[in-house]
N, C-alpha and C positions, 0 to 999 in steps of 0.2 A: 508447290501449288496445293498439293493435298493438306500441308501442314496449314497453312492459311488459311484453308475453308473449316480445319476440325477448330484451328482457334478460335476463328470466326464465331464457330459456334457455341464453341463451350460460352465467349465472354457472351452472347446473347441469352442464350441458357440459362448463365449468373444471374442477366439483369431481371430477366422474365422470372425466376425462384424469389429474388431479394422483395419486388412487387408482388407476387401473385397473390397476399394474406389480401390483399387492396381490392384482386380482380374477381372474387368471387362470392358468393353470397348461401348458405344453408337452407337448404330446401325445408319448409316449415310445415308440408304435405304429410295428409297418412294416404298409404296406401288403400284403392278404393274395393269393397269387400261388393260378394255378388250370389247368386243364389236361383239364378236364371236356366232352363232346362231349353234348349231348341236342335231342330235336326243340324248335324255338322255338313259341311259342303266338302270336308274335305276326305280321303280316304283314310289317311293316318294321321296323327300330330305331328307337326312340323316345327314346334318349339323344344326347344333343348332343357329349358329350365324343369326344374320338377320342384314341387312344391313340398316345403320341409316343414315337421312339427309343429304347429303355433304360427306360424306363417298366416296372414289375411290371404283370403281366396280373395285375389284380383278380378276385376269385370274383362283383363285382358290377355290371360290365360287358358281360355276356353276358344275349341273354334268353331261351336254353335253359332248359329245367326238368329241373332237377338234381335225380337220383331217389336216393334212398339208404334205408338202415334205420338204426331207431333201436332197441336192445334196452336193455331194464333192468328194475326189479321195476314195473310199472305200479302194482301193487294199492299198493305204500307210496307210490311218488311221488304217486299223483293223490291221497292221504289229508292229503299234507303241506303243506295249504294255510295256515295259521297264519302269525302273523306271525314267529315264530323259524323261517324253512323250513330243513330241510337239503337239502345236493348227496346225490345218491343216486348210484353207481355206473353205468357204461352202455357203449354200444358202439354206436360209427356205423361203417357200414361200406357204400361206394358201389363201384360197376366205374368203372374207371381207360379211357381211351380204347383201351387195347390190350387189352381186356378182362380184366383184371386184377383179384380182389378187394383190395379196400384195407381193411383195418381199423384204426381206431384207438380206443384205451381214452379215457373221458372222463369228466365228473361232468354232471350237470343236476338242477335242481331248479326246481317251481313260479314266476312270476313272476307281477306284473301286481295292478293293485287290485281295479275291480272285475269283472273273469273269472277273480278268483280265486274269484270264489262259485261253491261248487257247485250253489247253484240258477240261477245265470247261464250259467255253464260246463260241457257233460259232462267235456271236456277242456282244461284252460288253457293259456296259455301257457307258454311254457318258457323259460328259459335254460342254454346252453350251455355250459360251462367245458373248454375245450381244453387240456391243456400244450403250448402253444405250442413250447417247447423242441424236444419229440416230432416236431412239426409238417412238418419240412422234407421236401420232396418230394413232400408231399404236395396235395389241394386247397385243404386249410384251413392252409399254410403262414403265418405271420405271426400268425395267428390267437392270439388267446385268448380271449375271451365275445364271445357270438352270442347275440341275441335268435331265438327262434323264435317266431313266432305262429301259433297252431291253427285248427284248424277250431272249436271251442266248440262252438259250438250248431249249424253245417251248413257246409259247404263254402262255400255261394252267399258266405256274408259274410266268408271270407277272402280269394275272391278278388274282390268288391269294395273291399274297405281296400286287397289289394296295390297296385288300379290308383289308389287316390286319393295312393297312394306316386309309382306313375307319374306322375299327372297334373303334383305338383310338381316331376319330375324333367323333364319337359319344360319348364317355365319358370324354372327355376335350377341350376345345379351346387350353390349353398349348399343342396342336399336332401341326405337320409338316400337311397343307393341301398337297394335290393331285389334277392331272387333268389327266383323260387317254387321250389318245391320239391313233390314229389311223395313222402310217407314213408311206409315200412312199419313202421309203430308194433308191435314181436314185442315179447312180454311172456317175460321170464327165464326164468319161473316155470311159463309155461304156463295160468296160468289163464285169461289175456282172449283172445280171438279176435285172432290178427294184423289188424289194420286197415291199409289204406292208405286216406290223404286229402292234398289239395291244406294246403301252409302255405305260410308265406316269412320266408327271414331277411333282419334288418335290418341295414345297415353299421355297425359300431362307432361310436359318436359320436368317439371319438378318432382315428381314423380318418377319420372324414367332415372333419371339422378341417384335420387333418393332409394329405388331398386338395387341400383347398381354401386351402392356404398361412394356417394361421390357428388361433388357438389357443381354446379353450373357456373361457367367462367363467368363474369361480367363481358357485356358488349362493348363499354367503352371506351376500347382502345383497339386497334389493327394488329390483328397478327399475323406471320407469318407459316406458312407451313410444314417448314424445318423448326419451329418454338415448338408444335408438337412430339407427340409422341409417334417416331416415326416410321414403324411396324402397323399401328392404327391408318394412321394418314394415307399410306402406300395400299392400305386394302380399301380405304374409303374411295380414293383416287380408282383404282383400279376395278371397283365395283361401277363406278360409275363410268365408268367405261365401257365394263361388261353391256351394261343396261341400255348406252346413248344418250348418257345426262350432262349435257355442259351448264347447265342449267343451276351453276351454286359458285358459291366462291368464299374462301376462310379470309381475307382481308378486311373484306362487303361487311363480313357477316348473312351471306348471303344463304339460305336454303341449309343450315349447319349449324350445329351446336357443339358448346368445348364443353365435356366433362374431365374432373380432375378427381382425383381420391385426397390428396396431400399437397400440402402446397410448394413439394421438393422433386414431384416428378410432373411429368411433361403432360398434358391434357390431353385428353382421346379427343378425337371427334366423331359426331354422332350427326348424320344425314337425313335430310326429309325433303317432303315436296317432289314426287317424280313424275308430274303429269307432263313436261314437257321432253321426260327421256322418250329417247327412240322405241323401247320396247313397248311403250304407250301406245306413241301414234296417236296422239291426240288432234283432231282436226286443228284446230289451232296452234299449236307448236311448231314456231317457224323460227330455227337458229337465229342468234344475231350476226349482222353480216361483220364484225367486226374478226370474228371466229373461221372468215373463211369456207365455210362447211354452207350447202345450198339444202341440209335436207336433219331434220332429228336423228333421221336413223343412218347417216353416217358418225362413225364415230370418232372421235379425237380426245386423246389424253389432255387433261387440263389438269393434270399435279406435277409437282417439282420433282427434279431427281433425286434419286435413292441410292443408298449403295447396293453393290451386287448381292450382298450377304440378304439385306431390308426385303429387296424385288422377289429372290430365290424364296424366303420365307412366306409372304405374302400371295406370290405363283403356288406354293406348296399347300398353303389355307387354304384356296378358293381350288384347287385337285382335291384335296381332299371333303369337300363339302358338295362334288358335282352329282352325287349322288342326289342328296337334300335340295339341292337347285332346280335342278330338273324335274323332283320330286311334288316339287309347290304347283306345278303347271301342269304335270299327267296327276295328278291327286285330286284339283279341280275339278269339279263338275258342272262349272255354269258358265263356261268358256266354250267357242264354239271350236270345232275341231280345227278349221282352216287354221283359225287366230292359233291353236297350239301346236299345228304344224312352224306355220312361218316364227314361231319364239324359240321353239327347241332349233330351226335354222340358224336364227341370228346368237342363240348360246354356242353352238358348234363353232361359229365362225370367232367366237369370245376365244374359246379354248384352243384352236385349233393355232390362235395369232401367240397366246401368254405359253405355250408350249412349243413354239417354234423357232430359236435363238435368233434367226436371222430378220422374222417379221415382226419380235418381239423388242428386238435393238432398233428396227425401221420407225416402230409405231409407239413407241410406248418410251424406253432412254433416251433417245433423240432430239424426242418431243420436249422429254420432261427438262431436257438440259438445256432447249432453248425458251421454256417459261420460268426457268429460274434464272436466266440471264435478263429476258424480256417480260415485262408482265403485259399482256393482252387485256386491257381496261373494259369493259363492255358497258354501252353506253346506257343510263338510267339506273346503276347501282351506285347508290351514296355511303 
């Protein structure tokens, strides 16, 4: 049986190497340069990379909270949630280190699925469109689209999503950086009340790539997650576990990205989107009932099995990183103390399950052995 599944795989392996020149495409990105001075939120650094000679100083490097305004007609942007959205005209405009206003012209329009409801969302998400061109010398040099993620429905659950950005920035460079951000949402028009609230932009996936010497799979075909790389995958799996995210899926293309370095070894996978994990708690995030689970913050493995050698490696990653884990949430300062009690709870209960043989073969092999026989389909991913 065991010699059947390694064949299994190798001849999969073959066919995924033979296509892959096909599945992938060279990030055309430069890294975006930055030059912004703001108080940090956090106690220490909690990114691992360090920045080498000649290197572009990235806008996502830094854990200053980077204050800026955002102007445009509010009352048409937040109406234009449809699936045809347009870019709406706008103005970002931050103080420069020598106190300097900066202004640059730019487009944004609505994003995101579902906080694009307006019964989900007061405010949704947004995306950015720079002319890069324009860009030079400035913050957002390099730059051309920027995901922003809002506040929605209250502050509290943007900046917990930031920090579950954080969390897997402490256990891999193959993450999505983050920057929070603090914005003054002025409306053109004058109708809406200037608001200021906590967001944060995400790194360009092309970019994130392009960091990490490697290029982004193509979406157009289904894969598996034994076609992976399977040391990557089993800490992806198992992070989202950590957290309460069933909330993604590698077949969907669901809430995941494949990066690859060469087109002879197996593609990492790179995660995003966590406002529906448990660790959130987002008033809206309500499991699908396909999954069995009545609640986010129960948790269920949703990746394939691994060998013992894969699992052991991957349990040993996330031990050795509990440090830095834990570190993202008492490092914080604008989390209220309740909310950082009850997270360092549900991490305990993380650890307490991937270090315990018996709850770890209950909840986690078991699982994974019976969604590699079965796949559990969840209804509305195409």
């Amino acid at each position: 049986m065991a010699t059947s599944k390694t064949t299994t795989g190798i001849f999969y392996r073959i066919i995924y190497c033979a296509s892959f020149v096909l599945l992938v495409h060279l990030p055309l990105r430069v890294q975006a340069q930055e030059s912004s001075t703001s108080d940090s939120v956090f106690a220490s650094h909690s990114l691992s990379a360090e920045k080498k000679a000649g290197d572009v100083v990235s806008l996502f490097t830094k854990d200053e909270v980077l204050h800026f305004k955002l102007v445009t007609n509010y009352q048409e942007l937040l109406k234009d949630r449809g699936e045809e959205r347009a870019y709406h005209e706008a103005t970002l405009s931050y103080t420069d280190p020598r106190g300097g206003i900066i202004s640059t012209a730019l487009k944004v329009r609505v994003r995101g699925n579902r906080r694009r409801d307006p019964t989900v969302c007061d405010f949704p998400p947004l995306l950015l469109n720079f002319p890069r061109k324009k860009m030079q010398h400035t913050l957002f040099e390099g730059v051309n689209k920027l995901k922003l993620v809002t506040h929605c429905v209250g502050e509290d659950y943007v900046l917990r999503e930031y920090l579950v950005y954080r969390l897997y920035n402490v256990t891999t460079e193959n993450s999505f950086r983050v920057r929070l951000c603090r914005v003054d949402y002025e409306d053109l028009v004058g109708k809406r009340k200037t608001e200021t609230r906590y967001a944060f932009l995400i790194e360009d996936d092309e970019d994130m790539a392009l960091r990490n010497k490697g290029r982004l799979v193509s979406e157009d075909i289904k894969l598996r997650m034994d076609w992976t790389d399977s040391l990557a995958m089993a800490r992806v799996a198992l992070f989202q576990y950590m957290i309460g995210n069933t909330d993604w899926s590698l077949p969907y293309w669901h809430n995941i990205k494949l990066l690859s370095r060469d087109s002879l070894t197996a593609p990492i996978p790179v995660p995003y989107d966590f406002d529906y994990a448990g660790i959130v708690t987002a008033p809206y995030a309500v499991p699908p009932p396909e999954l069995g689970i009545t609640s986010v913050r129960q948790r269920l493995f949703r990746g394939y099995h691994f060998s013992d050698r894969t699992y052991a490696a991957a349990v040993s990653a996330f031990n050795k990183h509990k440090p830095a884990i834990y570190g993202v949430y008492q490092n914080f300062s604008l989390i209220d103390k309740s909310y950082l009690k009850r997270t360092l709870k549900y991490l305990d209960d993380f650890y307490e399950t991937i270090n315990d043989p018996k709850d770890f073969n209950n909840k986690i092999v078991r699982v994974g052995q019976q969604n590699q026989r079965k796949v559990v389909t969840v209804k509305g991913l195409k």
